[in-house]
N, C-alpha and C positions, 0 to 999 in steps of 0.2 A: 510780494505783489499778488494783490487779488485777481485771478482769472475769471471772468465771464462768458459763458460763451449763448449764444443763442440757439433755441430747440430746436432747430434745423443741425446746428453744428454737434448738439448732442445727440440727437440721433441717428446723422450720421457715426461719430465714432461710437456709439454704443454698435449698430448694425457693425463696421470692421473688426470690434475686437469678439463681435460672437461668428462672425466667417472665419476669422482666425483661427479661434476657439476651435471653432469645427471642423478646418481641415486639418489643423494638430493634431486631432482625433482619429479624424479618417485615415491620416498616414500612417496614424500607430498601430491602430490595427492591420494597415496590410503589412505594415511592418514586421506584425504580432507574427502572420500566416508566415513571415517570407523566414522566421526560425522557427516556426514549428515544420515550414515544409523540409529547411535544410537537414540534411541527417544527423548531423550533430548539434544541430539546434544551437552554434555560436556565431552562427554569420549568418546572410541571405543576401538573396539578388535581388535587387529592386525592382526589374521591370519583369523577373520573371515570375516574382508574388501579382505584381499588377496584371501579370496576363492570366493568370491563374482566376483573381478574384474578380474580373472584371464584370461578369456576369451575374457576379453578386451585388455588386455598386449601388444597386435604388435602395438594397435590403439596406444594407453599410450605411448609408446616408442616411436614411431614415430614422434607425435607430439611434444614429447620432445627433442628428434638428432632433427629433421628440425629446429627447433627454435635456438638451439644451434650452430648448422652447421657454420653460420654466426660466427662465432667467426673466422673462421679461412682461412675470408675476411679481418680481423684485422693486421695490422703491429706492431709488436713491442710488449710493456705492453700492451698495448690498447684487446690486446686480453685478457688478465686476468680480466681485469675491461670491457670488455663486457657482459662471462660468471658472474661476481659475483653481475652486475646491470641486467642482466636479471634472475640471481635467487633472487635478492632483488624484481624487480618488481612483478613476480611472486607472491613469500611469500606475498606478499601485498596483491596482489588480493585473494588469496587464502585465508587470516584473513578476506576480507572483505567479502567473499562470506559466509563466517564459521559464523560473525557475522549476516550477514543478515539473512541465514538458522536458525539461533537461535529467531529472532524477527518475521519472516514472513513464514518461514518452506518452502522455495523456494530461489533459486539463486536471485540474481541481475540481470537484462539484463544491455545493454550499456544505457539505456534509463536512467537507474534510477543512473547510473555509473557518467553520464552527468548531474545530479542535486544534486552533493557534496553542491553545494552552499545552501543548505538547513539547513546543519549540524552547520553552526555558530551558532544558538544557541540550538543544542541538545547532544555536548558533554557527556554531564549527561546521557542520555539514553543510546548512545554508551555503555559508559562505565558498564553499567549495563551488558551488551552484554560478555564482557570478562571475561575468567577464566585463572585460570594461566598457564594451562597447555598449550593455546595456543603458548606460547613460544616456544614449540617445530619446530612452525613455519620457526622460523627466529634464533635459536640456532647456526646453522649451518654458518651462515655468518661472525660471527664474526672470526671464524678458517680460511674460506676459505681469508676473508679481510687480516689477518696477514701473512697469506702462500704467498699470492699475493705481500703485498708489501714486503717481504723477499727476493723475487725472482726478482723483477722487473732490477735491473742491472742487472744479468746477462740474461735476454732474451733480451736486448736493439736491437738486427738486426735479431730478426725473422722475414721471412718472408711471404708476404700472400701465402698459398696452395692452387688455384684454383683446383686441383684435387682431395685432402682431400675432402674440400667441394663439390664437385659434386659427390663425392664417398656416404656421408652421404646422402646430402641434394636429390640427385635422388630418387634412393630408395624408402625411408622415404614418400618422396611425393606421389610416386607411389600406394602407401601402402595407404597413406590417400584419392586419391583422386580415387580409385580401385571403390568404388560406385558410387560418382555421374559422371563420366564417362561412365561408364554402363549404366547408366538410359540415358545420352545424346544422345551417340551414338549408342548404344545394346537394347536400350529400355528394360531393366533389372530394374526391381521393387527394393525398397529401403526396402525390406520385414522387414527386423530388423528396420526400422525407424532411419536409424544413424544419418542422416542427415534433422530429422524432426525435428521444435522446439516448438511440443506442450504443452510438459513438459518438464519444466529445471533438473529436477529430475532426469529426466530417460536420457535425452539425453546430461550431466552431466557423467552417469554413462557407456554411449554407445561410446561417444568421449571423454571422459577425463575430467577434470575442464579443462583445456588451450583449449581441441576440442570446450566445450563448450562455451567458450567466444570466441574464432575466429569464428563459426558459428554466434554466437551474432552478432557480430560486423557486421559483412560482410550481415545478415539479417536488421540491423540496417542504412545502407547505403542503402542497398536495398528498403528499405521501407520509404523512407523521397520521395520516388517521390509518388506527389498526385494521391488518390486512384477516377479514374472515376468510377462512377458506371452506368452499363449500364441500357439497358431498362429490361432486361430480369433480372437484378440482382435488378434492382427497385420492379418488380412486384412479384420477390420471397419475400420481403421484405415486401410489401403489405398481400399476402397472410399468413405468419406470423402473422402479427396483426390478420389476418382474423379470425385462428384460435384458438387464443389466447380470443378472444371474448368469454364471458357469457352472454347468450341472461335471464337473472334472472328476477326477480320483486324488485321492490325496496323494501327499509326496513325503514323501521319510522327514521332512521339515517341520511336518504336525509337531506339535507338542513336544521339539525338542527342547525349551527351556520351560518345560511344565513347573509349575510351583516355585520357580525360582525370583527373585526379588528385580523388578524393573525398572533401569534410571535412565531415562531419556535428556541426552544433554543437547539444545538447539544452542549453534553456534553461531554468535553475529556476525554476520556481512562473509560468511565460511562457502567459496565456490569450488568448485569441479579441480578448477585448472591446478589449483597449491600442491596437489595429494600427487604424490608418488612423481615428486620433481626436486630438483637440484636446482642453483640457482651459486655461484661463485664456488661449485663442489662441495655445497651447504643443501643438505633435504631442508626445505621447508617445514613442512610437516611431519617430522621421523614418530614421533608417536602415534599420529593418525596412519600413518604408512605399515607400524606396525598393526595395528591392529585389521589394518586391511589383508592383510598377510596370514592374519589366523580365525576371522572372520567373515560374515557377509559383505560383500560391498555391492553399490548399484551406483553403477556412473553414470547414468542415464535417467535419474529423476530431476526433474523439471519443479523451479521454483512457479507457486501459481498465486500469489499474494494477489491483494489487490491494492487499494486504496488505506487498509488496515493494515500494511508491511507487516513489521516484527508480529502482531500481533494476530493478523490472518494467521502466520506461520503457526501460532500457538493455537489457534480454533481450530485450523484444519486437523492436526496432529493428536489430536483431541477429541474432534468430534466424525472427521471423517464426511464433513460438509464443507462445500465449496465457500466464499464468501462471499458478502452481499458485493453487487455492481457496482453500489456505491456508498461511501462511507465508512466507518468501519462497524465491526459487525459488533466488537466489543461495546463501544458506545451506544449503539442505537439501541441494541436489543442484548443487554447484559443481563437477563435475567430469566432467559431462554431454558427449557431443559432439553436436553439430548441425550442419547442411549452413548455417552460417550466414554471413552477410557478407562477412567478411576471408575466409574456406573460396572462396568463390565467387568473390572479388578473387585470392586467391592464385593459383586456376586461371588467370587472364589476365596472371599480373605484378606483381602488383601485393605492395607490405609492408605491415603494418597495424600502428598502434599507435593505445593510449588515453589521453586525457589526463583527469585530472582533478584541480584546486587541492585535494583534501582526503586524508584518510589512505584509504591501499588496503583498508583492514578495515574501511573504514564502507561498511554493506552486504555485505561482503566480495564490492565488487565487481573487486580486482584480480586475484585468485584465480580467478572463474570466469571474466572477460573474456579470462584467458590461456586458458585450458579452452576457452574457444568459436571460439579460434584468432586473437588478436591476437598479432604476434610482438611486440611489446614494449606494456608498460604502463606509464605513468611518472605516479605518484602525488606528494604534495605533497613527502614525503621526496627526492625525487628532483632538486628543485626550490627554488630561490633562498627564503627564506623573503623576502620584500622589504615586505610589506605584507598584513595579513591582514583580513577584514572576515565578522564571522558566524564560521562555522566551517571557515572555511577561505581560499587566498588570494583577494585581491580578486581581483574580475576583468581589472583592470587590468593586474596582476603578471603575472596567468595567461596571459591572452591576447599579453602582451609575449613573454613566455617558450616559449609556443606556438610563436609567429612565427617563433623565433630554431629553435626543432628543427627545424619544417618545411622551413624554409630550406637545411640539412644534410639534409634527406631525400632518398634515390634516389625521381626518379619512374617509373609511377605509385604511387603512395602512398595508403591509405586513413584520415585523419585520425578522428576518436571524437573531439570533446572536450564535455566537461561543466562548464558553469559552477556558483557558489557563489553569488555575492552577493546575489542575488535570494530566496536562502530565508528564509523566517520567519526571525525577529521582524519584516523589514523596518526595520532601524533602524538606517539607512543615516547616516553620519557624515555633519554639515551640511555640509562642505566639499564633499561628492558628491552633493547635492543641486540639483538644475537646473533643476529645474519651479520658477516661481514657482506656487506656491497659497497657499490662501488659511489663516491663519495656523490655523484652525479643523481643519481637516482637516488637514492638513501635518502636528499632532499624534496624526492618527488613525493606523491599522494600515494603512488605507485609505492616506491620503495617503503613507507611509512604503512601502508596493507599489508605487502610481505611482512615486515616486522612485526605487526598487530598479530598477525597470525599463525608465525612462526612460536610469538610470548605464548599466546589463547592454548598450541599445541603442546607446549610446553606444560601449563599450569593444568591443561585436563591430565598431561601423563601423572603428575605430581598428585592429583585428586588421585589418579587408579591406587598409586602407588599406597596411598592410605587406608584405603579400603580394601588395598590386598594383606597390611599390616594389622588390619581389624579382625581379619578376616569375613568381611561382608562381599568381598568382588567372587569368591569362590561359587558362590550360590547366587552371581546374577546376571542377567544378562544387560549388558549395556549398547544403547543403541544412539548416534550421535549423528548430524544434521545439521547443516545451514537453512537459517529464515529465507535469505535471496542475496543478491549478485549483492556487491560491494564496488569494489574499485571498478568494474564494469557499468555500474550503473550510477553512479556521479560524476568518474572522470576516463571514463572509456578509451579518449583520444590519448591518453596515455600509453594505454596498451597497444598500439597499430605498430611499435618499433617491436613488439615481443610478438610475433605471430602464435608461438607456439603459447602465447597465454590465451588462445581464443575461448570463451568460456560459454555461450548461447546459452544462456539462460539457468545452466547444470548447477543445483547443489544437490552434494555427496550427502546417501545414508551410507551407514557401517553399523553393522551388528556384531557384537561379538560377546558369546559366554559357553559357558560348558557348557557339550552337546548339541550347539551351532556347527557344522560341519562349514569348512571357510570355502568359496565360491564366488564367483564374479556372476553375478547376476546381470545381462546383458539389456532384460526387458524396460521398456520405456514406462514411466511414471511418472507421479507427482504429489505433494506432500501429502493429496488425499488419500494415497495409498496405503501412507504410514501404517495408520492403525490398525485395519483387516490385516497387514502383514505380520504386524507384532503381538496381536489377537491371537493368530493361530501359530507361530511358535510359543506361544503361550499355553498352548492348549484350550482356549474359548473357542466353545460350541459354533461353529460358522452359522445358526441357525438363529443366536444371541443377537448378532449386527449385519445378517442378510437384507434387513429391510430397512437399516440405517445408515448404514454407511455406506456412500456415494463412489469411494475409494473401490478398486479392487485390492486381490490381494496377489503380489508380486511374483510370490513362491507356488504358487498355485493360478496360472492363468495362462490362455493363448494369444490375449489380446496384447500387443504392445504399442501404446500410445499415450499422450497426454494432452488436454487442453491447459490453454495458459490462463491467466486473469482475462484477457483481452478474447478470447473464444480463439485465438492461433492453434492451427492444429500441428502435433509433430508425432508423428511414428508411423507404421505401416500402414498401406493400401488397406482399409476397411470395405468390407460390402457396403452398400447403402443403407440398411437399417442401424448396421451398428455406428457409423457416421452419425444417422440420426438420434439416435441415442446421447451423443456426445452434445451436438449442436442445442439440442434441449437442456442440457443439464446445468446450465450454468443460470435459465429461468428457473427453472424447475430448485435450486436452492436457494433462488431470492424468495419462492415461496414458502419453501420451507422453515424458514428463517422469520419470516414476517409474520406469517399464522401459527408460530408457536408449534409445530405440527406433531413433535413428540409428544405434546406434554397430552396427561392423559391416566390411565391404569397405573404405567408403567411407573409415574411421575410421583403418584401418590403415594405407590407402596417404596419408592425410593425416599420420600421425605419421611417417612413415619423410622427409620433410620437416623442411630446418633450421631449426627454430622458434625464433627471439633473443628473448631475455628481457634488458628493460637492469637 
C-alpha cells in the first residue's frame, strides 16, 4: 500500500528523527567521558559523567546540530541515510577512541587514525580491548536503520531547506567558533584552553569527543607543513643540552666493554614485575634472572613510548630522542638523521644491522631504522618462514636464524634484534607453554603473559647459548629490555587479585658481558637513557652524544628521574631549574624531530659512507 503523507507530516517526522539523531549523539558522548573518566575505562556513572560535563553542554550540542544541520542540504531519503551514516560514523569513532583510552589511557589523534594499516595483524589485541557493554555504542542504529527504511516512500519529494539549515547550522557555529575569534580579532586569551591540544583528555572533555577530533584534524593539516627552525629556536635547543649536562668524574664502568661486539635484544610486552619471581615454585624468568645475577640490572627504568609503542621503543633506544606527541615518529618523519647508535658504532668499526620476525612496514620500522643508520635491516621476508606465532616468527625460528647471521658477521658488529611472540593476545600454543599454573588462570590473558614470557625467556637463553657455542658471546656485551607494559596495559583488571604483580609503568634493562662488573643500579630512568649508558661502557667519547642525546647516562649521574610519554613525572625532589629542564623536553623533541635538526656536516660526511642494505 502506497503511503502519502502531507509536508507538514513530512516535516514534522524528518525534524523527530534529526532530534533523535541528535540526542543519540549527545548521550554518547557523555557516555564517551563517563569511561574515559572511570579508571578502568569499562563501566561509568551516568549522572556522574553528566555532572562533570555539564558545563560543557552548549559546546556538546553544538557540535553536534552543526554536524547534523547538513542533513537538510539532502533531497529526498538521502536525508535519512545521511543522519543514520553520520551517527554510524560517529559510533565508530567513539568505540575506537573508548578502545584506544583502554590500551594507552589517552585519545587517538588523526596521526595514529591514518595507520589502521598496522592492525592486519593485531586483531587479537584489539579484541582484548572490548567489553560488552560497548554495545551501547551502536544499539541505537539498528531502530533508527528500520524507522528509516519504513519511511523511505513516503518522504520521496522532500525538499532541500536552505533556511532550516542556516537556522541551525549559523548559531551553532557561532557558539563554536565565540573563542578563537576572540583571540583573532579581540586579542581575548583562550583562558579555559578550549582550543589547546596539549592533552587529549582535557580537551576531549572542553570540546566534546567530535570538538576533539575536528580540532585534531584540522591541527593534523596544520602541521604536515615542514617545521623550519630558526636561529634563535636552534640556539634554545643548544642551550638545553647545555643544561642538561653533568660536569661528574668518571666511574670504573667507562669502557668496560670497549671493542666488544653489541646485541641489543628489545623484548615484547617484557615488564618489571616477571624478573626474579616464582609463580606455582616455577621462576618465570630463570634466564633473565640469571643474567641479572652476573650483570647490570636497573629496576627502575620507566617505559616512555608514546603514540608509536614498539616502535618509539626502537627510536628512543637508538637515537636517544624523546618521541613526537603525536603520531608516530617512524611514519611521519622516517627519513630524519640523528647522531644515533650505529652513527657512533660506525665511528669506531663497528657494522650494524636490525633484526626483526615481522614485516619491515609494520611501523614502518625498516625504512626509518635504515635512515637512522643501520647498514642492513633484515625483516621477516628476508627470513626462513619455519614457524610463526602472533604476527610474526616465533621466537624460536627468530632467534635460531639470528644466531646463524651473527655468526657470518665481521666483528665488531652492532646487533638490534626485536622479538614477537610475547605480544598480545598472549595465546601462546599449549605445546610452548611451560609454567605449570593453575588451570583458572592459565585460561586468563594473565596466565597466557606469563606463558608468552616465561617461552620469549626461554628462547633468548637458547640464542645466548649459541653464541656461546660460536664463540661470539665471549667478546660481547649483551643488553636486553622491554618496549612497554603488556598485561598491565590491555587487561590490568586482571592483575588486582596478584598485588604483588604491581608493575607502574617499569620495564627492566639488564646488561651483561665480560668486564661489566654485576650491580643493581637503583637510579630512576627511561628508554632514553639507553644509549648514553651503553655509549660509555662502550668507551664512546661522551663528547660524541653530549649534544644529542636527550637521555642521561645511568652509570654516571646524580640525577634520578624520568618523564613518561604524557609529561608524569617520577623520581626525586629536583630543584626548580632541573624540573624545568624536564618540563621542556618533551617540546623541545617535537622540535627537534620536525626541523630535521641534526642533519647537517655531521649528516654528509655520514652519507659519503658505504652504507649495505641486504
Amino acid at each position: 500500500m502506497k503511503v502519502e503523507l502531507s509536508q507538514r507530516q513530512q516535516q514534522g517526522g524528518v525534524g523527530l528523527f534529526f532530534i533523535l539523531t541528535a540526542v543519540s549523539l549527545l548521550l554518547k558522548s557523555i557516555m564517551l567521558y563517563g569511561f574515559i573518566f572511570d579508571p578502568t575505562h569499562t563501566s561509568f556513572h551516568w549522572l556522574t559523567a553528566y555532572r562533570a560535563v555539564k558545563p560543557q553542554l552548549p559546546i556538546y550540542t553544538s557540535f553536534v546540530l552543526f554536524l547534523l544541520s547538513f542533513a537538510f542540504l539532502c533531497k529526498r531519503t538521502l536525508r535519512f541515510w545521511y543522519l543514520i551514516g553520520v551517527n554510524a560514523l560517529v559510533s565508530l569513532f567513539f568505540l575506537i577512541d573508548l578502545w584506544y583510552v583502554r590500551a594507552f589511557q589517552t585519545l587517538p589523534s588523526f596521526h595514529q587514525l591514518s595507520q589502521l594499516g598496522n592492525l592486519s595483524n593485531l586483531w587479537g589485541s584489539v579484541l582484548l580491548l572490548v567489553r560488552w557493554i560497548d554495545v551501547l555504542f551502536v544499539v541505537d542504529l539498528a531502530a533508527f536503520g528500520l524507522l528509516a527504511w519504513g519511511l523511505w516512500r513516503a518522504y520521496r519529494t522532500t525538499p532541500v531547506r536552505w533556511r532550516l539549515f542556516c537556522f541551525i547550522a549559523v548559531p551553532t557555529l557561532l557558539v563554536l567558533l565565540y573563542v578563537p575569534i576572540g583571540y583573532k580579532l579581540l586579542g581575548k586569551k583562550d583562558e579555559k584552553a578550549l582550543f589547546q591540544l596539549y592533552d587529549p583528555l582535557i580537551t576531549c572533555y572542553n570540546l566534546s569527543p567530535i570538538g576533539y577530533h575536528v580540532l585534531d584534524s584540522w591541527l593534523f593539516l596544520k602541521e604536515g607543513r615542514p617545521l623550519k627552525l630558526t636561529q634563535q629556536r636552534r640556539q634554545e635547543i643548544r642551550e638545553w643540552y647545555g643544561r642538561k649536562h653533568e660536569p661528574l668524574p668518571d666511574t670504573p664502568y667507562k669502557a668496560a666493554a670497549r671493542n666488544q661486539n653489541l646485541i641489543v635484544i628489545q623484548v615484547e610486552s617484557l615488564e618489571n614485575f616477571v624478573l626474579m619471581r616464582t609463580i606455582a615454585g616455577q621462576e618465570i624468568t630463570p634466564t633473565l634472572n640469571r643474567l641479572i645475577a652476573n650483570g647490570l640490572y636497573f629496576p627502575n627504568l620507566y617505559e616512555q613510548v608514546n603514540q608509536g609503542a614498539t616502535s618509539d621503543a626502537e627510536f628512543m633506544t637508538n637515537t636517544s630522542v624523546y618521541p613526537l606527541r603525536k603520531g608516530s615518529t617512524f611514519f611521519r618523519y622516517p627519513g630524519n638523521f640523528y647522531k644515533s647508535l650505529p652513527y657512533l658504532l660506525r665511528q669506531h668499526g663497528y657494522t650494524s644491522l636490525a633484526l626483526h620476525g615481522d614485516k619491515g612496514s609494520y611501523w614502518n620500522w625498516a625504512q626509518a631504522l635504515k635512515a637512522i643508520g643501520f647498514d642492513r635491516t633484515i625483516d621477516s621476508s628476508m627470513l626462513k618462514n619455519e614457524e610463526s606465532i602472533g604476527m610474526g616468527l616465533s621466537d624460536a625460528s627468530f632467534f635460531r636464524q639470528a644466531a646463524h647471521i651473527l655468526s657470518g658477521t665481521r666483528p665488531p658488529f652492532y646487533a638490534f634484534l626485536v622479538t614477537m611472540s610475547s605480544h598480545s593476545p598472549y595465546d601462546l600454543p599449549s605445546k610452548y607453554r611451560g609454567l605449570r599454573l593453575d588451570k583458572a588462570l592459565d585460561r586468563t590473558t594473565l596466565g597466557g603473559y606469563l606463558q608468552s614470557i616465561h617461552y620469549a625467556d626461554e628462547q633468548i637463553g637458547q640464542f645466548l647459548d649459541r653464541l656461546k657455542r660460536d664463540g661470539i658471546l665471549a667478546n660481547s656485551m649483551v643488553a636486553i629490555y622491554g618496549d612497554h607494559e603488556g598485561v598491565h596495559k590491555y587487561v590490568n583488571e586482571q592483575t588486582r587479585d596478584y598485588p604483588e604483580f604491581a608493575n607502574g609503568k617499569r620495564v627492566p634493562l639488564i646488561i651483561n658481558g665480560s668486564g661489566v662488573k654485576p650491580a643493581t643500579i637503583a637510579t630512576i630512568g627511561g628508554q632514553v637513557d639507553i644509549l648514553p649508558s651503553l655509549a660509555y661502557l662502550l668507551g664512546i667519547d661522551e663528547e660524541a652524544y653530549r649534544d644529542s642525546a636527550m637521555g642521561r647516562n645511568l652509570l654516571k649521574t646524580k640525577r634520578s628521574y624520568a618523564f613518561l610519554a604524557d609529561g608524569t613525572y617520577i623520581g626525586e625532589d629536583l630543584e626548580r631549574e632541573k624540573r624545568m629542564l624536564g618540563t621542556t623536553t618533551l617540546r623541545m623533541a617535537d622540535e627537534i624531530i620536525k626541523g630535521d635538526y641534526f642533519r647537517g656536516d655531521q649528516e654528509r660526511t655520514w652519507e659519503k659512507k658505504n652504507v649495505r642494505t641486504k
